[in-house]
N, CA, C and O of each residue as an XYZ file, in Angstrom:
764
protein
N      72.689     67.011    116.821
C      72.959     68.328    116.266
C      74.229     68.925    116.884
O      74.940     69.667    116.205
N      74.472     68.685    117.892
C      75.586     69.201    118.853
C      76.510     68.528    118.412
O      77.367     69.368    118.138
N      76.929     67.470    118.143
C      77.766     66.286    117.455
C      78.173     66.981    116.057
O      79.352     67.267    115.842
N      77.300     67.207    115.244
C      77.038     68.269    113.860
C      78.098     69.186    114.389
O      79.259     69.104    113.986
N      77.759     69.956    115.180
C      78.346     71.547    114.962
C      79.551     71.302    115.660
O      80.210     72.342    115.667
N      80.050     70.504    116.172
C      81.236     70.096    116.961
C      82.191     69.833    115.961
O      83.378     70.138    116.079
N      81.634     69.195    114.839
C      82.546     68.217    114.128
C      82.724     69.570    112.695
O      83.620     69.589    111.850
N      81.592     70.544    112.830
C      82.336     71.640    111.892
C      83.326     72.332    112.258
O      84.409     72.456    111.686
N      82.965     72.800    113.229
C      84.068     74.059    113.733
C      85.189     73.133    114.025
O      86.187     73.670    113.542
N      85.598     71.738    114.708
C      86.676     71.014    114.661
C      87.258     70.353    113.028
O      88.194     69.629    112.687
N      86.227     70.997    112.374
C      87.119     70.163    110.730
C      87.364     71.745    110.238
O      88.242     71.855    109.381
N      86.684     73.034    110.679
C      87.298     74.167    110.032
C      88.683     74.472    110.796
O      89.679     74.861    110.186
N      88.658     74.295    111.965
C      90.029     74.537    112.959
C      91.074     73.872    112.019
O      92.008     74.504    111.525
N      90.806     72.325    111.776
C      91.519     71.479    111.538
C      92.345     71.484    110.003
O      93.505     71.151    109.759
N      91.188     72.034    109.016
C      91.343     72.430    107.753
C      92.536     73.658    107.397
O      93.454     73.594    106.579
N      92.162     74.784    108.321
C      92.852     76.027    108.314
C      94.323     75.794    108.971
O      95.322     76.435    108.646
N      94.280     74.664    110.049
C      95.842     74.697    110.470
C      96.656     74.102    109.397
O      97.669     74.721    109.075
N      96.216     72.357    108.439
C      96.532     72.051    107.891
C      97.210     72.929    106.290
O      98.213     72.710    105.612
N      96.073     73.974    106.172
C      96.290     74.652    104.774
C      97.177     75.738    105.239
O      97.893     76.040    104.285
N      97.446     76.435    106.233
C      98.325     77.114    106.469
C      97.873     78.014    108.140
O      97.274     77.629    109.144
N      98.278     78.841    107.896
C      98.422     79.770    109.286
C      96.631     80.740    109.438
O      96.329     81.525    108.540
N      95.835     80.551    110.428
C      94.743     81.201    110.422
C      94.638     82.270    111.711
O      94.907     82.231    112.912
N      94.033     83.350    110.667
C      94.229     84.802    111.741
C      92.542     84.771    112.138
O      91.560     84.163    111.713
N      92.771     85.648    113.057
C      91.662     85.884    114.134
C      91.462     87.486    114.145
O      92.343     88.343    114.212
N      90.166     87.645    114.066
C      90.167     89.624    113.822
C      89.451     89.568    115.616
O      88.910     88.632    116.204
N      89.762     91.062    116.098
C      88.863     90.896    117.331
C      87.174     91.335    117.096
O      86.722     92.025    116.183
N      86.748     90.967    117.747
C      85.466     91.116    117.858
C      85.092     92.489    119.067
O      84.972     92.349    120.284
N      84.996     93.489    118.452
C      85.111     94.594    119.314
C      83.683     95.254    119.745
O      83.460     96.381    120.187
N      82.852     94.252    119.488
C      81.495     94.026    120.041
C      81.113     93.201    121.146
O      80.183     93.289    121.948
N      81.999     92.422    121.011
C      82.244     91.606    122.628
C      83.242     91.175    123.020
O      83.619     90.068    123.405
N      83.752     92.303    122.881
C      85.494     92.344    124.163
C      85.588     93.807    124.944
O      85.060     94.856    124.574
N      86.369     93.599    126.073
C      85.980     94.551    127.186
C      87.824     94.419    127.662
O      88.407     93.335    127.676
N      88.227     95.218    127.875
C      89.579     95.957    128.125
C      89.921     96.502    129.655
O      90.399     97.636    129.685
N      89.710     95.738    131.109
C      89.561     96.527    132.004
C      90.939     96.670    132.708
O      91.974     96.065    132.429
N      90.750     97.530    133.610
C      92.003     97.953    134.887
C      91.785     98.034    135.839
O      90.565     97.929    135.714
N      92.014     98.216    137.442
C      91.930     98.523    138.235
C      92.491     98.571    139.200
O      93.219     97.592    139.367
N      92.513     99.653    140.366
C      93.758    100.347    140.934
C      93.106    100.195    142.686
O      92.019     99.746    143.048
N      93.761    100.518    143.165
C      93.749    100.570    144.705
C      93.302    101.644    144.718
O      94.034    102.335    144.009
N      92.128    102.498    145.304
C      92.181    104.485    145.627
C      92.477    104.072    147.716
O      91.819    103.556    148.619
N      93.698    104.634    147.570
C      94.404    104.818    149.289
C      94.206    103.908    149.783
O      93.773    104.027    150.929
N      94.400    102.474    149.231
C      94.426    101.555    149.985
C      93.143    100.870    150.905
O      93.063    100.181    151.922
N      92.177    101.492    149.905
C      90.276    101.041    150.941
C      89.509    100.877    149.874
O      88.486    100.323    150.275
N      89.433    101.102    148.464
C      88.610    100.747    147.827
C      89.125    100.613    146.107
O      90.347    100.596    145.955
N      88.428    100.536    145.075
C      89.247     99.836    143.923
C      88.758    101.200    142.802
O      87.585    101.573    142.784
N      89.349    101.559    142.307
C      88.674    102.499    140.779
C      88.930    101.708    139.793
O      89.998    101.134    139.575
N      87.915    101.661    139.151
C      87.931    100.264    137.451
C      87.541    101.499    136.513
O      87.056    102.622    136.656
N      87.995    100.722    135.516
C      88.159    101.666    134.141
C      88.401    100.644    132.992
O      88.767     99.515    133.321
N      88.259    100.886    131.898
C      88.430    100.177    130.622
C      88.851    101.285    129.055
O      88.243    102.350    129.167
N      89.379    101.251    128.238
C      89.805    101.294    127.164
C      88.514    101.129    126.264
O      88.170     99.984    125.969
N      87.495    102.637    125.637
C      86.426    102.402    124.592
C      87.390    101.898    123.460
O      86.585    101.397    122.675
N      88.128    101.800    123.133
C      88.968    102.039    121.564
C      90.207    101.265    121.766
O      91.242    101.776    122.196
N      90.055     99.748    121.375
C      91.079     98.831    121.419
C      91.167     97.885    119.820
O      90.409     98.076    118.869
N      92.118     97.024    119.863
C      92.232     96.204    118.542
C      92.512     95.534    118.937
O      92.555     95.691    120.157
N      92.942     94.263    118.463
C      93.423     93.107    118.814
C      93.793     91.770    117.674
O      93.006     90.911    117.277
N      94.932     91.899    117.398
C      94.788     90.220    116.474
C      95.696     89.079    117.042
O      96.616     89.241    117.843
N      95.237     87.772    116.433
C      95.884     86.415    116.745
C      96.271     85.638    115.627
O      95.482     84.793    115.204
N      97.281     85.789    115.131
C      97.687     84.503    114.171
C      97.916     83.201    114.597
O      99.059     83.356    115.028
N      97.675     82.103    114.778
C      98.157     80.658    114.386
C      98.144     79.849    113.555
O      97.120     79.552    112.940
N      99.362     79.280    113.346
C      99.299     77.902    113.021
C      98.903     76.514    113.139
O      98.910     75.674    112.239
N      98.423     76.310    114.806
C      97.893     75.388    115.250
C      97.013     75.076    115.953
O      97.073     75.739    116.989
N      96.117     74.332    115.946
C      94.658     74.540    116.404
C      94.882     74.605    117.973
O      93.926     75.161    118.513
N      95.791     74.231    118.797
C      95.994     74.594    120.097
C      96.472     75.650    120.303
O      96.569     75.961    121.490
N      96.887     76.480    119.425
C      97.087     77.945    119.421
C      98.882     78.421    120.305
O      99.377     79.540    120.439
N      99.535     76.805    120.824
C     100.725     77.359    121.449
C     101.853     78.048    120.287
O     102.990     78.459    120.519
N     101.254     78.021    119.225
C     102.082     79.304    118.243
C     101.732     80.548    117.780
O     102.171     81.089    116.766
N     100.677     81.119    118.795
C     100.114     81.793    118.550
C     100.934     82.908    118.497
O     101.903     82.914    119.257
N     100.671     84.266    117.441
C     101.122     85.457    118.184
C      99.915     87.045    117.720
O      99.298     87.497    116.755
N     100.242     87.407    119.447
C      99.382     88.219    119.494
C      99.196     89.763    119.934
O      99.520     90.183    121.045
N      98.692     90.463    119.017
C      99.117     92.164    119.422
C      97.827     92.659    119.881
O      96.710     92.199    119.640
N      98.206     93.821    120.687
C      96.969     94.222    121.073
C      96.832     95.896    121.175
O      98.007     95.991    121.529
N      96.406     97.214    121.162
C      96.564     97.980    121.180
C      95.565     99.156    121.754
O      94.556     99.368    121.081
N      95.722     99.767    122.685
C      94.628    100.848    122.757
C      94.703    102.120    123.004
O      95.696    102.703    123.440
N      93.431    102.697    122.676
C      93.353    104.488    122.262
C      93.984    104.893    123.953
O      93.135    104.395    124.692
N      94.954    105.487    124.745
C      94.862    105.946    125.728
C      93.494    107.188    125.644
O      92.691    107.100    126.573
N      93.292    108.024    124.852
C      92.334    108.995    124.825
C      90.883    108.583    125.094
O      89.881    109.275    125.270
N      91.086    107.057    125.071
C      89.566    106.004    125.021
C      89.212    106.023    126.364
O      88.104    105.629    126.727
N      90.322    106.582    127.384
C      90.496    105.438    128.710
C      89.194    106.120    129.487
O      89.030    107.318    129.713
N      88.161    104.820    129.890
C      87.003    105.321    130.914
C      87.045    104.980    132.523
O      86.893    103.868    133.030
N      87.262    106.083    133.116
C      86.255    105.350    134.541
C      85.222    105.888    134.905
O      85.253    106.192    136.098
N      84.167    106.180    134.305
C      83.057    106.965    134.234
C      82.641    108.483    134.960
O      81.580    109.086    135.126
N      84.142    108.757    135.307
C      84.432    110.497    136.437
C      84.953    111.008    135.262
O      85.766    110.316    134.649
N      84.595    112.221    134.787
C      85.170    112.853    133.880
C      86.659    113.830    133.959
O      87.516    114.114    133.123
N      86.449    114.185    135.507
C      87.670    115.056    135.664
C      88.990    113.895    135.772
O      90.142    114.186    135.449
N      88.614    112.682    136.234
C      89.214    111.884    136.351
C      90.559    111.412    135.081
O      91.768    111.488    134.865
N      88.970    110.791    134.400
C      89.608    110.654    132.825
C      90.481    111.880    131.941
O      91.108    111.741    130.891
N      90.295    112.996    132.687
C      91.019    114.219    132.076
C      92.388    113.936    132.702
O      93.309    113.938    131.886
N      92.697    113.708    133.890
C      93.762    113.839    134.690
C      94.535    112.512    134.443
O      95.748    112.587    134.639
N      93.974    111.149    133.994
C      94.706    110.028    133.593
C      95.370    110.635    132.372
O      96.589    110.644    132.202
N      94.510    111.121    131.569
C      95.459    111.502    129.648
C      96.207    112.480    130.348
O      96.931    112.734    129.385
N      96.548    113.093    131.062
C      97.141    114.414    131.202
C      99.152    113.850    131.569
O      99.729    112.836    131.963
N      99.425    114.857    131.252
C     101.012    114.433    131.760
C     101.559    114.234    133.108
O     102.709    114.251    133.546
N     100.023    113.978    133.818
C     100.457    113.415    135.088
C     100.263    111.721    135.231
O     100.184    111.051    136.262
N     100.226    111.368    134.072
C      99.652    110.078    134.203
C     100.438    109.558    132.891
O     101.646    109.347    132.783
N      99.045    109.358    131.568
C      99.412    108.306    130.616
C     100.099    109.551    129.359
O     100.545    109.330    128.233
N      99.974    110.641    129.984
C     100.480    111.939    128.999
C     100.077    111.612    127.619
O     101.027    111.615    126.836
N      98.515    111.229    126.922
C      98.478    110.732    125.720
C      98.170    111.882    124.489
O      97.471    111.902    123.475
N      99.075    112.798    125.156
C      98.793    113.609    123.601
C     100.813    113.197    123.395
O     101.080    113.453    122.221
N     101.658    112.870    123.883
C     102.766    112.619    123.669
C     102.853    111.115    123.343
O     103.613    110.607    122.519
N     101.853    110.415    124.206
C     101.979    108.622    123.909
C     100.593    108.223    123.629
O     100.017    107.634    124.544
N      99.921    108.441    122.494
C      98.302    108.134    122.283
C      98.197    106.649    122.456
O      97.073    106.455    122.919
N      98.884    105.393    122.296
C      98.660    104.725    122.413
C      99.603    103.315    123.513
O     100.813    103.186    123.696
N      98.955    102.845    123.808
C      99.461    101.129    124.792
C      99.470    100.643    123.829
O      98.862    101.093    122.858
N     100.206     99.513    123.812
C     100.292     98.552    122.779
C     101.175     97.195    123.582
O     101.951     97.348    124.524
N     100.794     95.779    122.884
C     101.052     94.743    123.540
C     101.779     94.204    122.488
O     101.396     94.685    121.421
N     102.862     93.228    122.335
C     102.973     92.118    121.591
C     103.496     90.803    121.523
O     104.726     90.825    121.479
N     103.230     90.186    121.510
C     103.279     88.460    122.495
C     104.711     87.807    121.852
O     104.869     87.441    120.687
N     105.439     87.780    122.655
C     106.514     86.464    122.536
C     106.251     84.801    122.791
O     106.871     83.983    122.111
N     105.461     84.454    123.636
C     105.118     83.185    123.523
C     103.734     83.387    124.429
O     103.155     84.189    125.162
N     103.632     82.013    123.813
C     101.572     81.618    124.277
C     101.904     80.255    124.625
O     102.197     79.361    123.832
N     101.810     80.154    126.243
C     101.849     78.329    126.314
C     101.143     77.889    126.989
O     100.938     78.560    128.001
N     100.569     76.904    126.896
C      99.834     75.828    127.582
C     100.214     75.417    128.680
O     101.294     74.878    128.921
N      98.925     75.759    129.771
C     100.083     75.323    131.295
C      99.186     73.769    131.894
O      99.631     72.933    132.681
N      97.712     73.782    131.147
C      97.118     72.793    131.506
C      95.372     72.423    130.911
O      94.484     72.818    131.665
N      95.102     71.974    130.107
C      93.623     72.082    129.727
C      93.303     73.090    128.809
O      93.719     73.106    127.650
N      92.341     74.194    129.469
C      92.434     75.513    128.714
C      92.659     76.811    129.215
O      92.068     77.877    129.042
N      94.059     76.346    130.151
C      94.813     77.802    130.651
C      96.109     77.682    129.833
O      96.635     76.623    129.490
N      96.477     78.737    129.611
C      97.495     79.138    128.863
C      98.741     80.189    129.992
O      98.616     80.125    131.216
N      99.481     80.780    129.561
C      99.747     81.724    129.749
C     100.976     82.364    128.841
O     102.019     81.954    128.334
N     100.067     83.912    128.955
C     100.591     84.255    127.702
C     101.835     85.846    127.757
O     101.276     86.927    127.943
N     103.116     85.853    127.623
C     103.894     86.069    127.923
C     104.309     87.439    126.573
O     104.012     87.208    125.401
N     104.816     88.434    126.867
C     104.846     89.635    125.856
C     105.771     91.003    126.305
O     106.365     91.375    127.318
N     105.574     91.422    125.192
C     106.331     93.012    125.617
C     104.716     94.146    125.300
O     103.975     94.135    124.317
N     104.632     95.091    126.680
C     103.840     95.606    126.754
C     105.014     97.311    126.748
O     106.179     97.527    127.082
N     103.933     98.138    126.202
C     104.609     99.354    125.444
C     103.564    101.004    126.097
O     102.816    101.745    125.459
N     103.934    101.035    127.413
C     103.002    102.255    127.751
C     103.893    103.522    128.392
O     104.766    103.538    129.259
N     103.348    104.470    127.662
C     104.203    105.813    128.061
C     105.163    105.986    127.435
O     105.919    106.902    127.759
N     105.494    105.044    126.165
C     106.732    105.155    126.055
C     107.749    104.335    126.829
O     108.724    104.939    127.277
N     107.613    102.761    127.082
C     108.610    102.518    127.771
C     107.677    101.039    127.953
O     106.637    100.778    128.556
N     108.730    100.151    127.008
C     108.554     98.739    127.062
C     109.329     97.898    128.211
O     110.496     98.012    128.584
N     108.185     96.909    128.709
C     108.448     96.205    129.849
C     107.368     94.828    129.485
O     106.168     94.827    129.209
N     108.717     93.279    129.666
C     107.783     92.307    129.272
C     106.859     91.907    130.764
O     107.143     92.173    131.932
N     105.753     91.223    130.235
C     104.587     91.044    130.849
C     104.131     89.819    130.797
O     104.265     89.208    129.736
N     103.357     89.047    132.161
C     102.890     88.054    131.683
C     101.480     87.926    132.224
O     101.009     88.347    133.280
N     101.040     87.384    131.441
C      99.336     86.996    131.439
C      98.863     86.024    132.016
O      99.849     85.364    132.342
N      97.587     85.289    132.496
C      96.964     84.372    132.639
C      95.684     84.381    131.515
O      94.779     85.189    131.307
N      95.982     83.345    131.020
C      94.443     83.251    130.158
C      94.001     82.111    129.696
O      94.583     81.383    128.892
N      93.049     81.951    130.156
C      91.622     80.860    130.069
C      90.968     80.854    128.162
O      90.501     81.896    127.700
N      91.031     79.880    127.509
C      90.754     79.695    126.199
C      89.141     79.192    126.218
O      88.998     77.970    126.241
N      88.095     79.890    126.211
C      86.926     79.415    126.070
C      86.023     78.708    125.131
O      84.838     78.376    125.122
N      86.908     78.622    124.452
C      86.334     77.585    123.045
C      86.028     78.649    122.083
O      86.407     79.821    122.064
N      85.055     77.819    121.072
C      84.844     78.207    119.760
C      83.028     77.834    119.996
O      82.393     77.020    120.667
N      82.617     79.178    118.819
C      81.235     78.488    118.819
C      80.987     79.278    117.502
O      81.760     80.168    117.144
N      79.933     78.938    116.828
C      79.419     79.547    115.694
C      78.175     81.160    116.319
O      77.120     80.927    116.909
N      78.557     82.333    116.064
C      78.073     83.196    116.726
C      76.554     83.454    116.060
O      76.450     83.022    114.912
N      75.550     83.996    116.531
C      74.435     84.787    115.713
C      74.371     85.248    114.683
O      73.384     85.313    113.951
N      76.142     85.882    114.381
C      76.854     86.458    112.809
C      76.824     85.100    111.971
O      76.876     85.244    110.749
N      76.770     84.192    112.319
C      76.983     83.070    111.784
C      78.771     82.931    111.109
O      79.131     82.852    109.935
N      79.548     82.942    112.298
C      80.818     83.299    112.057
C      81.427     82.458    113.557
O      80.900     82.430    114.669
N      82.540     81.909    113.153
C      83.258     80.814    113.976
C      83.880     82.154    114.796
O      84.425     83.171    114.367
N      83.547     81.693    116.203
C      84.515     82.750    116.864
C      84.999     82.029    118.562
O      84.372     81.371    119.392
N      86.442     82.572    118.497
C      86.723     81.934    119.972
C      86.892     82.638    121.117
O      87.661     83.549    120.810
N      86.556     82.751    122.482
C      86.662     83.606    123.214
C      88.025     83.375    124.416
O      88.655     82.325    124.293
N      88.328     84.070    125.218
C      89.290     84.013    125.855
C      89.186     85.193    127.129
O      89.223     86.414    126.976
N      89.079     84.615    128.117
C      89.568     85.589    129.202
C      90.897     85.753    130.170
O      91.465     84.834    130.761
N      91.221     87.036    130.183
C      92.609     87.329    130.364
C      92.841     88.085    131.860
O      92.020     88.883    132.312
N      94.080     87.712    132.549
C      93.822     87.968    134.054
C      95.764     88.407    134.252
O      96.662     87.717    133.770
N      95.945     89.513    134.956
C      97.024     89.412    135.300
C      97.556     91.076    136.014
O      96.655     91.612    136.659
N      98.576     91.689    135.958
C      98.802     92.710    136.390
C     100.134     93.679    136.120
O     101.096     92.966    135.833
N     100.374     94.705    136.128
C     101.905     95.119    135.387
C     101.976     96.137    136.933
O     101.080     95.987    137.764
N     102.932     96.983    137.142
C     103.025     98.297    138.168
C     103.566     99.175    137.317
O     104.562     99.028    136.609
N     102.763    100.218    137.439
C     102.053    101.566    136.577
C     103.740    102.460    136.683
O     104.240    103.012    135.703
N     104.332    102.427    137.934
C     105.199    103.099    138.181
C     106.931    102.113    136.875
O     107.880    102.686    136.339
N     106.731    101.287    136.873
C     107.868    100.612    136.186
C     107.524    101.209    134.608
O     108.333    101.185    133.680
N     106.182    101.726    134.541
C     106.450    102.502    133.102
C     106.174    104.399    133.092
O     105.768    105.240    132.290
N     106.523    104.372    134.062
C     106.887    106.199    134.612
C     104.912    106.967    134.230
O     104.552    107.942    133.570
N     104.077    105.868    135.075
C     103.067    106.798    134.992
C     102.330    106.826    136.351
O     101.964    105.914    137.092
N     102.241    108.070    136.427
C     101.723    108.730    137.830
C     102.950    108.762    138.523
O     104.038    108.466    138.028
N     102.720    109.176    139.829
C     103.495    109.607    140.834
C     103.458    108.417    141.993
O     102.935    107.303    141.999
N     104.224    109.128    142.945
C     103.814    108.537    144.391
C     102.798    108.346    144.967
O     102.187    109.320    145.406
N     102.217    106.822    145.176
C     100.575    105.686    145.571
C     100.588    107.221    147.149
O      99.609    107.949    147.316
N     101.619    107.307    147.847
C     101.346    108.674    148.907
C     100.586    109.491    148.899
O      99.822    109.651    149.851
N     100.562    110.371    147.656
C      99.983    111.431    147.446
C      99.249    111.911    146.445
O      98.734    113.012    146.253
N      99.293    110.299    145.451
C      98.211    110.325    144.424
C      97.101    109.588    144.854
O      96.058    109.577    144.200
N      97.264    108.865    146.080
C      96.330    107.405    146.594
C      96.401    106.473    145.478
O      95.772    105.466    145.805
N      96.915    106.349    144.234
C      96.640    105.346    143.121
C      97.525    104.001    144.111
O      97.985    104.356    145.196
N      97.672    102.851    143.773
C      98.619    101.894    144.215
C      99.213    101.662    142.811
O      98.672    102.052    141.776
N     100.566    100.880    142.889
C     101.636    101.118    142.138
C     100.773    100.036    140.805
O     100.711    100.237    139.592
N     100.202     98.897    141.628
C     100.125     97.558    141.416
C      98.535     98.070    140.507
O      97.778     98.880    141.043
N      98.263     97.558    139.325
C      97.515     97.636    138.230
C      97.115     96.382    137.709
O      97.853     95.800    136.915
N      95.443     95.637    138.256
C      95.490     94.403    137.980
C      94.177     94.964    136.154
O      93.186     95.634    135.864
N      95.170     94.097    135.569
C      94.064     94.197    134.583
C      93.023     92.890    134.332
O      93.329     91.864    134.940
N      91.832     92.850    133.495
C      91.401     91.751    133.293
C      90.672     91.602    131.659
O      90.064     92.614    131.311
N      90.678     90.994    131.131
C      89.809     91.099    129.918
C      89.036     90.374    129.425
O      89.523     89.251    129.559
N      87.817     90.279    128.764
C      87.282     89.194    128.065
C      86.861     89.556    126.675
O      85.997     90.416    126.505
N      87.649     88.704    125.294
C      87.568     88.846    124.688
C      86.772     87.824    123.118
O      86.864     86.596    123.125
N      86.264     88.350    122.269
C      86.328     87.216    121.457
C      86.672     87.787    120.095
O      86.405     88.922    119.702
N      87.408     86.671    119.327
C      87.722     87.157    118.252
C      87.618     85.685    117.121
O      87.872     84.503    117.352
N      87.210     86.265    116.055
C      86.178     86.140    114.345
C      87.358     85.242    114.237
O      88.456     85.508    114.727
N      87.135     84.404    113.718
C      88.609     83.415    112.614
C      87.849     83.787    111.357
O      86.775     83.471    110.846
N      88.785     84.532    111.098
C      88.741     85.224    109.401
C      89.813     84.417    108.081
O      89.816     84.673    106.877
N      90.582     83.482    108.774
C      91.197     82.462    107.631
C      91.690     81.714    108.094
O      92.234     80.830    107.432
């Protein structure tokens, strides 16, 4: 049976690269958007993005032609402190009534060995694009409960908050400059 379902999802991969280019919708039921910061240099504040998107086009079932955007609500942004989350949207931070949204979009996706990739882009926060690079782990494909081919991927890497003019001085805000994000995502092959 395992042999069975191996040899579908490898003849639908295989079918869709051959017939043309197949997109990927995200699955925003099981993907998670996180961040996390230094507070004064002794302990970590994590937070995540309720309100993100995400798509993947390829052409090839190894996906090194992939390209991929990603986008989220700054107004979404959680770390479960409320005054907190007030003071990140505020214009001391991600100012998101002037910049409502982050946004990502991938220049290359390459294969560094097996199923790590790394995936390389222009990231767009505050108003002020700076390229970025990723680490990310390709977790396969499986047929979900939806009964829908879906592949997952987890994503590892970091940008500094200050190279896109948000927040102040790690001194006197305690934030650290350095912003490791992480994600795990999966997303639907819809053609």
């Amino acid at each position: 049976m395992k042999k069975l379902l191996f040899a579908i999802i490898g003849a639908t991969l295989f079918s869709a690269t051959v017939v043309g280019q197949t997109s990927y919708t995200l699955d925003k039921y099981h993907s998670r958007v996180n961040f996390s910061a230094t507070h004064f240099g002794i302990s970590h504040v994590e937070g995540n993005f309720k309100i993100i998107d995400a798509t993947l086009v390829s052409k090839k079932a190894d996906l090194t032609d992939a390209v991929i955007t990603f986008k989220a609500d700054v107004n979404s942004i959680n770390t479960e402190v409320e005054y907190r989350d007030k003071d990140l949207k505020s214009a001391n931070y991600f100012d998101a009534a002037k910049y409502p949204e982050l946004t990502f979009k991938s220049t290359s996706f390459r294969k560094v060995a097996g199923k790590n990739y790394l995936l390389s882009g222009n990231m767009t926060i505050h108003g002020v694009t700076k390229p970025v690079v990723l680490r990310v782990i390709f977790n396969g494909t499986a047929i979900t409960a939806m009964k829908k081919l879906t592949a997952g991927f987890t994503l590892s890497g970091f940008i500094n908050r200050v190279d896109f003019g948000v927040g102040g001085d790690p001194l006197t805000s305690g934030v650290s400059n350095k912003i490791d994000l992480t994600a795990n995502v999966e997303f639907t092959i819809t053609k």
